[in-house]
N, C-alpha and C positions, 0 to 999 in steps of 0.2 A: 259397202263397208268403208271403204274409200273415202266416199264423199262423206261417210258419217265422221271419221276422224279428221277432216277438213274442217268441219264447221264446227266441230266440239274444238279443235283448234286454236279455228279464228273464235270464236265466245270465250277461250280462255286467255290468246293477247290482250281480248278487248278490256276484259277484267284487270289485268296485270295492270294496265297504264291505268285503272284509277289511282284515287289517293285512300282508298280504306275498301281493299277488294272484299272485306268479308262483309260487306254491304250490299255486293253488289247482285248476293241471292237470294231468295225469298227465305224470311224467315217462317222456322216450322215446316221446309219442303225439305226431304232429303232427294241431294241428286248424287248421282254416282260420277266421280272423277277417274277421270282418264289420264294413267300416266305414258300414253303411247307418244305424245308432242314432246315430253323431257325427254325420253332417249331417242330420239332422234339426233342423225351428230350431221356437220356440214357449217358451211359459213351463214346459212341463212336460218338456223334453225333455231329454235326458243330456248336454250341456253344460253348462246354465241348474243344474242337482241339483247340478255340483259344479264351477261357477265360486264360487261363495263359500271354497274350499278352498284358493283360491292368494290372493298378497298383492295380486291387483288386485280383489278380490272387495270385495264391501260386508260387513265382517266386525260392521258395529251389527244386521244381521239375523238372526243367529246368537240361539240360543238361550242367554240367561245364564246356565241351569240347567247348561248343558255345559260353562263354560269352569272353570276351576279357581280355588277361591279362594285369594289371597292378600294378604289382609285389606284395612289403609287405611294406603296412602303418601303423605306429606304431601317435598316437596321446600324442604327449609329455604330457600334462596336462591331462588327464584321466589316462592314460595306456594301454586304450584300442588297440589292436591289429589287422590289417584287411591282411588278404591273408593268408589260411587255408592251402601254401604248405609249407611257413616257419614253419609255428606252428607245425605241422606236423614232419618234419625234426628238430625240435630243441627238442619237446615235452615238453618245458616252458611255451606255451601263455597261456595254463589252470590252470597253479599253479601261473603264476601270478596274473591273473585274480581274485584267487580264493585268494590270501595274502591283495591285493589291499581290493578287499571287505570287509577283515576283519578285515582290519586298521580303525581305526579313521581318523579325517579330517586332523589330524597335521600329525600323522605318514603317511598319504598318500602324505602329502603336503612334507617332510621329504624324503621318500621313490622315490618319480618322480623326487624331485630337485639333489637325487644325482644319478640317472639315468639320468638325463641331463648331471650333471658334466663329469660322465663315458662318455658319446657319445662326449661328447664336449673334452677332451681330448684327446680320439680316432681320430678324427676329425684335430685336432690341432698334433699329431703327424705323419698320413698319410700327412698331407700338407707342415709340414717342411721337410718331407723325401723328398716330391716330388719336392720339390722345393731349395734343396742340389743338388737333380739327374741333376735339368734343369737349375744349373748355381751359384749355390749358394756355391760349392765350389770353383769354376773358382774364384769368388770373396775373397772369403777368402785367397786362394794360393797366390792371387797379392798382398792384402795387407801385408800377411808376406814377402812377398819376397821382398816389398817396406821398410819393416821398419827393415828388415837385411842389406837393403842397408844402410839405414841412420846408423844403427851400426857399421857398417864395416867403413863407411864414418869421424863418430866419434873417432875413434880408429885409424884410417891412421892420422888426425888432432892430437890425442896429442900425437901418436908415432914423430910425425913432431916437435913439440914444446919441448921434451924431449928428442929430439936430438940437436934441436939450442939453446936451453937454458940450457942445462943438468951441458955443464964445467961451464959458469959460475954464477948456482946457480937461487933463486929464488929472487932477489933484481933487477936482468936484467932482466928477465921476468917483475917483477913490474912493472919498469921500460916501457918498451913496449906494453906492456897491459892492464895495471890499476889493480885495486885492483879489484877481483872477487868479487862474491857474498860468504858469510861466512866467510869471511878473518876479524881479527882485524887490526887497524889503527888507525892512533895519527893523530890527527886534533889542526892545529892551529890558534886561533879566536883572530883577532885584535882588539884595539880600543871596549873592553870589561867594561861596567861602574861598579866603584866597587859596585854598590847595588845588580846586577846580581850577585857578587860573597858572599857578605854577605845575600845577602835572598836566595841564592839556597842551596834546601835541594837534596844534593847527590844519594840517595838513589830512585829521580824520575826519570825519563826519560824525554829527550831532543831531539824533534825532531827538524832537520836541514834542512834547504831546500838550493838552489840555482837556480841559475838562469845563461841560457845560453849564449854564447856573443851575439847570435842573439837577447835575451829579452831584451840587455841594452843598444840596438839602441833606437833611436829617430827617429818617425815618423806618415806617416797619417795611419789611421785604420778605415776603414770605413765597416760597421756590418750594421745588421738589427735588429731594435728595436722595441718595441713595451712597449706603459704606461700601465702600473701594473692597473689590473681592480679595486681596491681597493685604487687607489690613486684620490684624488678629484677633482685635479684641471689637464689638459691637460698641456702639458710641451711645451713650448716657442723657439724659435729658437736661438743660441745663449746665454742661459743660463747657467750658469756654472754648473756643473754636477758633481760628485765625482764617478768614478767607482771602483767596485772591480772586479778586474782581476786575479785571481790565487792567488799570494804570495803580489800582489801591490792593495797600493790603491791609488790612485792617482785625481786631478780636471782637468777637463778639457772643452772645449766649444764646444758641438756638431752641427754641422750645418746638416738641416733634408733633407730629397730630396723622391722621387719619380720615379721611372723610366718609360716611357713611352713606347709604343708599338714599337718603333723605337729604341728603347735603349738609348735615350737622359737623361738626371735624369732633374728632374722639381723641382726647389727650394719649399720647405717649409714652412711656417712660425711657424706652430703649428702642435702636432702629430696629425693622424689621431685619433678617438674615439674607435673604435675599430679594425682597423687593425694595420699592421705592417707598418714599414718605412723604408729608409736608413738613414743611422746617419754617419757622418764622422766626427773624432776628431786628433787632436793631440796628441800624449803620447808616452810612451812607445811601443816597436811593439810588439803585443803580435800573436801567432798561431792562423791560421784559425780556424774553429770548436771549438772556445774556450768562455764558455757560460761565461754571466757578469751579472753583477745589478747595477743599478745607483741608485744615490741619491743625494738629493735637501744638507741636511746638516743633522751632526751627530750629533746634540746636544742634550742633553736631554732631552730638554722641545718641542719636535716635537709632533703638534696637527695633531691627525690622524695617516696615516699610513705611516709609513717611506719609503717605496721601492716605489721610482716613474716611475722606468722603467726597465724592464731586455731585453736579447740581446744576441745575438751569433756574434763573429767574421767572417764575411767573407774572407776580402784581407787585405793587406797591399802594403804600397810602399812608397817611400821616400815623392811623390810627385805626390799627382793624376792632 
């Protein structure tokens, strides 16, 4: 009997250590289980072999050789430290552990953020190396070598200009080049009222403008407008308008339009409420992309709010 509960015994270790014991019987056979090997009590007995296998077991007695490695986890916000072969080969995880503990909440708070800093700079300079190695100076050599050309490029140009202008002087140059940037110059102003010269005080500054000969054509100009959300009343087709355009202000009659899915423009009579429109006027020609404001009149006594409409330049042409 002895040796029968021996050998049902060891047959039932041998099962335990598969990986899916209930495999490990013939299907369709019934055998009878023996529970005389569980109560058995003692340090060598089949409870004691595989209590360490559940979580109430003492799992520091287990064999290290068997667990799996997954390297050294350091937890930023503690300091805590996990993987006993770093710690080991550094021989710091114990004196940090032990500094940590004996901080306060600030100086621990103090103490991790600049052990972040440390690692985060670490971090940030292994990735710029790596990323010099893998092209990052390819990139840099091209842009020098780009912008030596434009030097050398610079330098061939006023070797060029300092040789065809050299004999005779810098007045032939003017002459073909205009006045640089930095250069002084005498400017002559006609048709000057004497009050401009009795009320100007010398000592301020005078800005100059002009205007190109394409600005002091005459023609259609036809923009997209839209009524100022702050003006009360919607603007009328055919009413006369005052725009400011740049350096001009000028009246003029905008006729409204629409464009349809076909591209035809569909007449107007009144702006929309709150979208945009096309607006086409007569005036000066001014540049595409060039933003406006309209206005009803300038006079002083305007009830409400003055800007009845603003507006960007689309096209121009003598004659749509």
């Amino acid at each position: 009997l002895g040796a029968t509960k021996s050998s049902s015994g060891t047959e039932l270790g041998s099962l335990l250590n598969e990986n899916d014991s209930s495999r490990a019987a013939s299907v369709g056979v019934a055998q009878e289980f023996d529970v005389a090997p569980w109560l058995e009590e003692g340090d060598g007995c089949l409870l004691e072999s595989i209590r360490d296998k559940f979580v109430t077991g003492n799992w520091d007695k287990t064999d290290p050789d068997d667990q799996p490695g997954y390297g050294v986890f350091e937890d930023l916000e503690t300091g805590e430290k996990f993987g006993g072969e770093d710690e080991d080969a550094n021989g710091s995880g114990d004196d940090e552990d032990q500094d940590v503990e004996g901080m306060t909440d600030e100086e621990r708070r103090q103490y991790l953020a600049k052990q972040k800093a440390g690692k985060k700079d670490g971090f940030d300079a292994d990735y710029d190396e790596s990323k010099k190695q893998g092209g990052e100076g390819k990139v840099q050599d091209a842009e020098n070598e780009y912008l030596e050309a434009l030097k050398r490029e610079k330098e061939a140009r006023l070797a060029r200009n300092e040789q065809e202008f050299g004999a005779e002087g810098e007045r032939s140059r003017i002459r073909h080049e205009g006045f640089r940037q930095g250069m002084y110059c005498r400017i002559r102003i006609d048709s000057v009222p004497a009050t401009f010269v009795s009320g100007s005080n010398p000592k301020l500054p005078l800005v100059l403008g002009g205007l190109t000969p394409q600005e002091t054509n005459l023609g259609l100009t036809r923009c997209r407008l839209k009524k100022h959300r702050w003006h009360k009343k919607i603007l009328k087709c055919k009413d006369p308008l005052i725009f400011s355009i740049g350096w001009r202000r000028f009246q003029s009659v905008p006729v409204f339009s629409t464009e349809d899915q076909n591209g035809r423009l569909r007449y107007l009579k009144y702006t929309p409420e709150h979208m945009h429109c096309l607006a086409t006027f007569y005036g000066p020609q001014t540049p595409p992309n060039t933003s406006f404001i309209a206005l009803q009149n300038i006079t002083g006594r305007t009830a409400g709010f003055r800007i009845a409409a603003t507006g960007i330049a689309l096209e121009l042409d003598a004659s749509f």
